[in-house]
N, C-alpha and C positions, 0 to 999 in steps of 0.2 A: 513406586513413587505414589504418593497420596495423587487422589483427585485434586479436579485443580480447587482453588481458591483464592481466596483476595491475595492470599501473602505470595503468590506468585505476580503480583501489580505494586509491591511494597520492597525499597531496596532492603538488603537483606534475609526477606522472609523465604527466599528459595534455600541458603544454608540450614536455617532453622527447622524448614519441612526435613530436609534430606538427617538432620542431627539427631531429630528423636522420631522419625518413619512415621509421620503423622500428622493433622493439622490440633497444636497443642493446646489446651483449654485452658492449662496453667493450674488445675485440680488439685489442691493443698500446696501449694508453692508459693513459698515466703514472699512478697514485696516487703524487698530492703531500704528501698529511698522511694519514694516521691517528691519532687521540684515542679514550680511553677517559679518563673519569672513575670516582671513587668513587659518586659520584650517579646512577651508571644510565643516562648520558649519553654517545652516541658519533658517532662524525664521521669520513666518509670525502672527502677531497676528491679529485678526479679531472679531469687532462686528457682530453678526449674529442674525436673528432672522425670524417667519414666518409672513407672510401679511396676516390678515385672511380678510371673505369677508362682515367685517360687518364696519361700519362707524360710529365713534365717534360725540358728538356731532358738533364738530366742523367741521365737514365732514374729517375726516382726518383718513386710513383705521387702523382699529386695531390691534397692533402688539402683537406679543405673544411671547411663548419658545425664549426671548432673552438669549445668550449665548457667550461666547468669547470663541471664535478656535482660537487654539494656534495650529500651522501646524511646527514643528521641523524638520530639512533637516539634514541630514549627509553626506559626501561625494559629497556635491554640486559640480560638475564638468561643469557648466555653467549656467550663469550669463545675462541676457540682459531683462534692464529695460530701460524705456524712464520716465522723467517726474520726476526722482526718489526723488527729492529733495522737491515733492509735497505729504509729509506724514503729517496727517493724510490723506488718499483720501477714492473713493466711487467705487465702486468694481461695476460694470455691469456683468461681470459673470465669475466666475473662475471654471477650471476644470484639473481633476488629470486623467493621464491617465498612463501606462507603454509601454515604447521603450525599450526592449532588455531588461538589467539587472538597468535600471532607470527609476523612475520614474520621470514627467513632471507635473509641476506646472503650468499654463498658465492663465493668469487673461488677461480682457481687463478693461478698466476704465469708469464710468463717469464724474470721475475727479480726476486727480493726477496720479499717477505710475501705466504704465502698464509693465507686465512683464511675463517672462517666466524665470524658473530654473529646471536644471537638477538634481536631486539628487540621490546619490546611496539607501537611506533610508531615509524613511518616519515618522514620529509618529503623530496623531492626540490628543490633548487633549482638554476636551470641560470642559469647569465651569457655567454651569447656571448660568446666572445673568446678569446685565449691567455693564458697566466697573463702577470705583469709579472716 
């Protein structure tokens, strides 16, 4: 089991550690949807999966435990994305951390929206699979 970390203080982040044996960075992983509401309300959907160390025939690294993170905000109290209107994009490495009584969302890009959100509550929810 990975060390600990915050996503063991976040509902859902214990299936997610135990899903891809790791605390995940989200490293070239598609975000599919971003939402923000009026209501304080925010939503990050995410292709996710692990790189393993073996090489297809086509020389192309072998992906695995693909899964869609679905990251639900409550209480989003700020907001600041660059890029934003470039969704679907490619996640270079996102990370969750807590300030005070919030917690912080922080991605940077390989391409498309980068961002950061404040949120008073967290939920993680992970569905094995690829998207449809």
């Amino acid at each position: 089991m990975p060390s600990r970390s915050i996503l063991h203080d976040i509902s859902g982040g214990k299936p997610l550690l135990e899903w891809f044996g790791r605390v995940h960075r989200f490293h070239d992983a598609k975000l599919l949807e971003i939402t923000f509401s009026s209501n304080g309300a925010g939503l990050l959907r995410i292709h996710a999966w692990n790189m393993t160390d073996e090489v297809d025939a086509k020389g192309y690294f072998v992906l695995d435990k693909h899964a869609i993170v679905t990251l639900t905000l409550g209480g989003v109290s700020a907001i600041n994305c660059v890029d934003f209107d470039m969704v679907p994009g490619i996640i270079f490495d996102l990370e969750i951390t807590k300030v005070d009584e919030h917690f912080r969302v922080e991605w940077s890009a390989s391409y498309g929206v980068t961002g950061l959100v404040a949120a008073r509550d967290i939920q993680i929810n992970l569905g094995p699979g690829k998207p449809d």
